[in-house]
N, C-alpha and C positions, 0 to 999 in steps of 0.2 A: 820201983817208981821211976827210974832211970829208965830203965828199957821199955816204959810204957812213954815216956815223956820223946825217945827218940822216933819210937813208930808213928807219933803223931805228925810228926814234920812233914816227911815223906805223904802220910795221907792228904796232907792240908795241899803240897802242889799238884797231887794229882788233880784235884779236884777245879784249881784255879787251869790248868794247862788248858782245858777243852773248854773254856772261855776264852782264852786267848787267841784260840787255834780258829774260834767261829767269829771271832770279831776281824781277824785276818784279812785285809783287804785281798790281796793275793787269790785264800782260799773262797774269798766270795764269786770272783768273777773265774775262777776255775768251774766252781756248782753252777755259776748263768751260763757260761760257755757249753757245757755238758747239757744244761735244761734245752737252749734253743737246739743244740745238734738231735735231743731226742724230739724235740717239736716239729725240726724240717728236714729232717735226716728223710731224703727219697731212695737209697738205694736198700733200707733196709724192706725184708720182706717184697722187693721185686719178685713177681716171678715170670721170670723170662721164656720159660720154655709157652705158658699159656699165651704170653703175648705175640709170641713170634706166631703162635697159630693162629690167634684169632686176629692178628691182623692178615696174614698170607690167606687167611679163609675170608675175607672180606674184599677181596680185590676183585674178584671175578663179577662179570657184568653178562653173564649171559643166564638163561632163564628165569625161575622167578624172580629171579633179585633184576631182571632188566625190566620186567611187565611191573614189577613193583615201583622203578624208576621213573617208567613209563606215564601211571595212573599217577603217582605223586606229581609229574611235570604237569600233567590236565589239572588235577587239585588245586596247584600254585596257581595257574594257568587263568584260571576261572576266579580267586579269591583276588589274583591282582586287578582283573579285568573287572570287577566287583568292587574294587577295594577296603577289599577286607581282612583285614591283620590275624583274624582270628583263624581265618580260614589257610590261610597262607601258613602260619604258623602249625599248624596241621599237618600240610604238607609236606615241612622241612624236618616234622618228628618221624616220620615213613619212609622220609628218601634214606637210600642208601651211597650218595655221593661221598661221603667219607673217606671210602673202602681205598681205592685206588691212587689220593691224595695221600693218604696215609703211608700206602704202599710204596709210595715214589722217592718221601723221606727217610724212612723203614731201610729201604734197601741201599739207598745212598751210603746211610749210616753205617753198614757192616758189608759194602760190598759185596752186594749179592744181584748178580747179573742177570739172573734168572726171576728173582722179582722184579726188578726192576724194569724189564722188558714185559711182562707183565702184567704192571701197573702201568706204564706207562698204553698200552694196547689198548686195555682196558679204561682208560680217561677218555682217551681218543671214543672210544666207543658209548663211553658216556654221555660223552659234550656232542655227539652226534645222534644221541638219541632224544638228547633234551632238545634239540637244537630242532630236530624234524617236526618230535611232538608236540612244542611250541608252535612252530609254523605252521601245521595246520590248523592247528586251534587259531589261532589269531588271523589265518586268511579269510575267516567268513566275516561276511562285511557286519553282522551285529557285534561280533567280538573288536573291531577294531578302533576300537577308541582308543585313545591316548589317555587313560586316566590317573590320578597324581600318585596313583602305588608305583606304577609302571614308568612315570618319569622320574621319580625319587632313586631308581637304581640305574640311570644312566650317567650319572657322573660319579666316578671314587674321591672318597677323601682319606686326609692322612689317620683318621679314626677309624676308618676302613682295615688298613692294614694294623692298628695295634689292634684293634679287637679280635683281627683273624689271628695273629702270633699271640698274645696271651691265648685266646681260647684252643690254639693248635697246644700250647703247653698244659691247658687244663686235659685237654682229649689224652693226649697219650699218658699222662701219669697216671688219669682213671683209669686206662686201658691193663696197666701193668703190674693192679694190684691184685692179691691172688683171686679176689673176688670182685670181678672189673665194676663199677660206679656206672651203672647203666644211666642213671639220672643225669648225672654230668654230661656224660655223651649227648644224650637229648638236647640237654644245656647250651650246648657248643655246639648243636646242629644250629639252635635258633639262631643262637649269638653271630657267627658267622655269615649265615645267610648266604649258602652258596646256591641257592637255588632261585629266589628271583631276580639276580641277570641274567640265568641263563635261560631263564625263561623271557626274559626280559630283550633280549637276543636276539630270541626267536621271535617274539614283538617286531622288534626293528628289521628284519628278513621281511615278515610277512606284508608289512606297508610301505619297503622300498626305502627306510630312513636309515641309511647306512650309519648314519653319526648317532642314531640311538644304540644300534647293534654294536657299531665301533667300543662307545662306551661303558654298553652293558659288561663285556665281553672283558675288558679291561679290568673293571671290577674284578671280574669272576677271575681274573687270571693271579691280580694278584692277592686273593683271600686265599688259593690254591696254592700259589706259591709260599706265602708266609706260615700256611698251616702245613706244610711241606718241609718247613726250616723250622718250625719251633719241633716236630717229629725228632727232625735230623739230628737239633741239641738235646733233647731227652734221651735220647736212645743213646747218643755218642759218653753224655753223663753218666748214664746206669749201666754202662761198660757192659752194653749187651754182644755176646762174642761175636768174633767177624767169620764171612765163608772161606770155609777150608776151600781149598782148592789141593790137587793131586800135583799139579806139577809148580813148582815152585817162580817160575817165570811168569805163567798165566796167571799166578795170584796176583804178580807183580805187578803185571801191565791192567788187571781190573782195576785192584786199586790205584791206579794212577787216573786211570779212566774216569773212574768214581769218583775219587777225590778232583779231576778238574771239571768233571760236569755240576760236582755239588758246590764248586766258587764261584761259576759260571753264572748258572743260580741263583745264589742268594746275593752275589754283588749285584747282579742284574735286581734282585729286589729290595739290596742298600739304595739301589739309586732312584727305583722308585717309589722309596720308602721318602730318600731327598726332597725325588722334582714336587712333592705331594705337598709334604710341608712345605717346599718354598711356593705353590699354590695358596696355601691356607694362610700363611703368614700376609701372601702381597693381598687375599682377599679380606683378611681382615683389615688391613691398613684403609685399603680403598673402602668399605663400609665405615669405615670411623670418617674417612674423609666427606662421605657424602651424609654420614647424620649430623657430624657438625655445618655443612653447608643448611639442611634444613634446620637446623636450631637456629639458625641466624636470619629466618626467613623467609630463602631460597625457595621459591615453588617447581619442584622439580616432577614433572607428570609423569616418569617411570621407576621403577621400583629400584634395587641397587643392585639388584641381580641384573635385570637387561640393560645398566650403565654402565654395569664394567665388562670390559674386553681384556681375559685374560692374556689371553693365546696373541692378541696383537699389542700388547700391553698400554688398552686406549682404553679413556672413557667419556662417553658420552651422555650429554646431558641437555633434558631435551626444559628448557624454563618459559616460564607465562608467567602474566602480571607486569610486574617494572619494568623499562628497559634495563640492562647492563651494561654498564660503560668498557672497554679497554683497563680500566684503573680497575673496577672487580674485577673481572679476569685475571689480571695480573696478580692481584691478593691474592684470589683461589690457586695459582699455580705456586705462588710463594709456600702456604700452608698442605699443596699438595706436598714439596720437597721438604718440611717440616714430617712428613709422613712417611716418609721415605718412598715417594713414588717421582722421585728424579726420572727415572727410564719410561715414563708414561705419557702419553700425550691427551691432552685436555681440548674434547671438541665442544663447542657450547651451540645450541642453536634456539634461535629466540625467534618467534614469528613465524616461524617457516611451515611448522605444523598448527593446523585450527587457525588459521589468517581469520577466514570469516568471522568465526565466534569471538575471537579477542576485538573486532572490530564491534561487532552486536555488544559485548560487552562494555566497551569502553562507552558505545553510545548510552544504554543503558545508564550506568552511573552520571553520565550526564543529564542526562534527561531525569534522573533522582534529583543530581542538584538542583537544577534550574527550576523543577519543580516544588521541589521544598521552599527553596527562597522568594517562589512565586508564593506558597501559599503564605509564608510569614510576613509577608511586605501585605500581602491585602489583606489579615488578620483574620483569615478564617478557622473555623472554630477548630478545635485540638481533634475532636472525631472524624474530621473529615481527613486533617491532617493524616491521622494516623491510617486512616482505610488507604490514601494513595501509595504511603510510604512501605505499607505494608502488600500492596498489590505490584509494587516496583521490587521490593526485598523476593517477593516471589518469583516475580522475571526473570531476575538477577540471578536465585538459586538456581534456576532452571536450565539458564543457560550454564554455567557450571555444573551442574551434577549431570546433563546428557553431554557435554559438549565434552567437556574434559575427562571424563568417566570413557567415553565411546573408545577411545586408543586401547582404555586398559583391559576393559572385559574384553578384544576382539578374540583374546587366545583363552578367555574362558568359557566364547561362544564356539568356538574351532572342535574344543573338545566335546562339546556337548552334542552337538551338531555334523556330525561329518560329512554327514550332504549337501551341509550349505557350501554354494561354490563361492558366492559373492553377496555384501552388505555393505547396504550403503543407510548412510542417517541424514537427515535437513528437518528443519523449520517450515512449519506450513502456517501461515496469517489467514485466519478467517473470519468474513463477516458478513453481519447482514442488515449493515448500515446502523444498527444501534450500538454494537459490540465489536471487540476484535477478540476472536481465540485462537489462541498459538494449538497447535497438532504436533506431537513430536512423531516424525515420519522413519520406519525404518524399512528398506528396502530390500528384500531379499531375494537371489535364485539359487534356484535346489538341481541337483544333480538330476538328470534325467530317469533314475534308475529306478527313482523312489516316487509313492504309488500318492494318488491326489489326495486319497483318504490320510496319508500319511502326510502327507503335506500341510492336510488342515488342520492337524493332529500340533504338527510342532509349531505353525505359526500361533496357534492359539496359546501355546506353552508358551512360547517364546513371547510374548505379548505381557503375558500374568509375569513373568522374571525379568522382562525388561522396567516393566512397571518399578517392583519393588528394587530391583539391582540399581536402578537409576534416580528413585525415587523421586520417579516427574508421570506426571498422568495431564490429557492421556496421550494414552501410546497406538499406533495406528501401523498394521503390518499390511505390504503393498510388494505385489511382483515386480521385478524390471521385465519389460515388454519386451 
């Protein structure tokens, strides 16, 4: 009974240990450390030898993969000029631009001289083919319109460059597993979007607007470079091996080479990874400044993109209705330095645009009053009342929705329109001694090149969208002589 009572003991702490051992704060966060490193563990199951090939076999830009490049830039080419997302989106699943951005950070990474030159030949050859076959598509005068696909890729923002460095690090890790993530890839072609600026480029070439091309081009340089630099840290990560070289100097002086063209690089796209944000940041500020100006009243006639001046760090602001004293202005610039727009200069201009119409207007509510208080001083009946006030309310509107409306759509008639050279708007009073009827007059002339049939074509268009754009009838379209 002894030797049964002492085996017992022994059994009882075995049993208590491996509760003690799993309540273990220690051994819990050992088993969470070991969980997350099998969840984000990237180096396991790399396999390096596929990726080096199938990236070194996607650099090259010459036959079908360049007629492939080719018809995807006309694809793009056409759904921007369309504006059609869907279409476009199409096009960026076909192209094969990838290949040679990939190869640039690729080779950096492991010092390989011989890719890299390359890649590098190969981009050039790229952005030179998108570039031409942009241009001529966009030279023919029905393609060139400026439509809002095709001006939405002329400015980069600083979501520009994270979406291009995350989705450069989704690309190459799909790339490097033994069975590459062809879906991903697709992924990251969308995401990125390296193909409408440079389509977009070629836009800006074929109409002579350098600062579209300037911009596009910007874009595309640095989505090219960020997905070039997230390559670089995946590859340098998953300790893919570097090039041998034979002689032990020439390895040396590569990788020196290597290593200062890849700082060269990427600090060049730290900084304008910077100027971008410091863009987005002063544009947001200046946007909060100008909707708080309109929450308080402000009647400001243009939008808050054509008031603010980054690049000269000014904004303008064009106001109708109240005068503005010296003492507003001065608030406004108080609560602009509240915003932190100290470095900004505040233009305001009151009167100087629409003089006639703020003149027709002010008459106008005059002429409400005096009539109103005409009619309640001689107590005529509330019908009659109501038909003047309501025929004056109509004036009123009229003159505000052409008068004040006419600045805004001009750049929405530009687009539409490319032949129009010149437009002009006024008031026409008509009558025939029982009546006065107002004509809202728009004036237009057309480029010479375009046919009368066509002419007659877009004034009558332009008549029905004036109508409802402006919502005054009627509307009356007339040559300058």
């Amino acid at each position: 009974m002894t030797d049964m009572g002492n085996t017992s003991v022994p059994n009882k702490n075995l049993k208590e240990q491996p509760v003690q051992s799993e309540l273990n704060p220690r051994n819990f966060f050992v088993r969470l450390k070991k969980f997350l490193y099998e969840v984000l563990d990237l180096k396991h199951n790399t396999d390096l030898e596929a990726t080096n090939n199938l990236i070194v076999e996607g650099i090259s830009m010459q036959g079908h993969t360049a007629w492939i490049l080719i018809f995807s830039i006309l694809i793009a080419s056409i759904g921007l000029n369309v504006s059609s997302t869907a279409v476009v989106i199409g096009a960026m699943l076909i192209s094969p631009l990838m290949g040679p951005i990939l190869g640039v950070g690729y080779a950096l990474a492991i010092n390989d001289m011989d890719t890299l030159k390359k890649s590098l030949t190969n981009l050039g050859i790229m952005i030179g083919l998108g570039l031409i076959t942009s241009f001529v598509f966009f030279s023919f005068p029905i393609f060139s319109e400026a439509t809002p696909e095709l001006l939405a890729r002329t400015k980069p923002d600083v979501r520009d460059v994270l979406i291009a460095f995350v989705g450069g690090l989704a690309l190459i890790i799909a790339i490097s597993r033994p069975t590459p993530q062809f879906n991903t890839v697709a992924g990251v072609a969308i995401a990125t979007a390296l193909m409408p600026p440079l389509c977009t480029a070629g836009f800006g070439l074929a109409t002579g607007n350098i600062k579209y091309f300037g911009g596009a081009m910007f874009l595309f340089t640095i989505n090219s470079i960020f997905i070039a630099f997230a390559t670089f840290t995946i590859t340098k990560y998953l300790d893919f091996p570097m090039k041998q070289y034979l002689i032990e100097a020439k390895r040396r002086n590569i990788s020196r080479f290597a290593s200062a063209l890849a700082f060269a690089i990427f600090s060049f796209s730290i900084f304008l990874f910077y100027e971008l944000w410091l863009q987005n940041q002063y544009m947001s500020r200046a946007n909060d400044f100008l909707n708080d100006l309109r929450n308080e009243g402000v009647n400001i006639i243009r939008d808050n993109k054509e008031s603010i001046d980054y690049e000269n760090k000014k904004i303008e602001l064009y106001v109708f209705g109240e005068a503005y004293s010296d003492k507003d202005i001065g608030r406004w610039q108080k609560l602009m330095e509240q915003k932190r727009l100290m470095d900004t200069e505040l233009k305001v201009y009151q009167g100087q645009t629409n003089m006639n119409m703020q003149q027709d207007v002010e008459e106008i509510k005059s002429l409400y009053m005096s009539n109103y208080k005409l009619l309640s001083e001689k107590e005529e009946s509330l019908v009659s009342k109501d038909k003047r006030i309501d025929e004056l309310e109509t004036l009123l509107k009229k003159h505000y929705g052409a008068g004040l409306l006419f600045e805004q759509i001009t750049d929405e008639i530009r687009i539409n329109y490319t032949g129009l050279e010149k437009l002009g708007y006024a008031k026409e009073y008509v009558t025939n001694f029982s009546k006065v009827d107002t004509l809202n007059v728009f004036f237009v002339k057309w480029a010479g090149n375009i046919k009368e049939e066509d002419r007659l074509q877009h004034e009558q268009k332009l008549k029905l969208w004036m109508e409802s754009r402006l919502n005054v009838r009627p509307v009356e379209i007339r040559r300058y002589d």
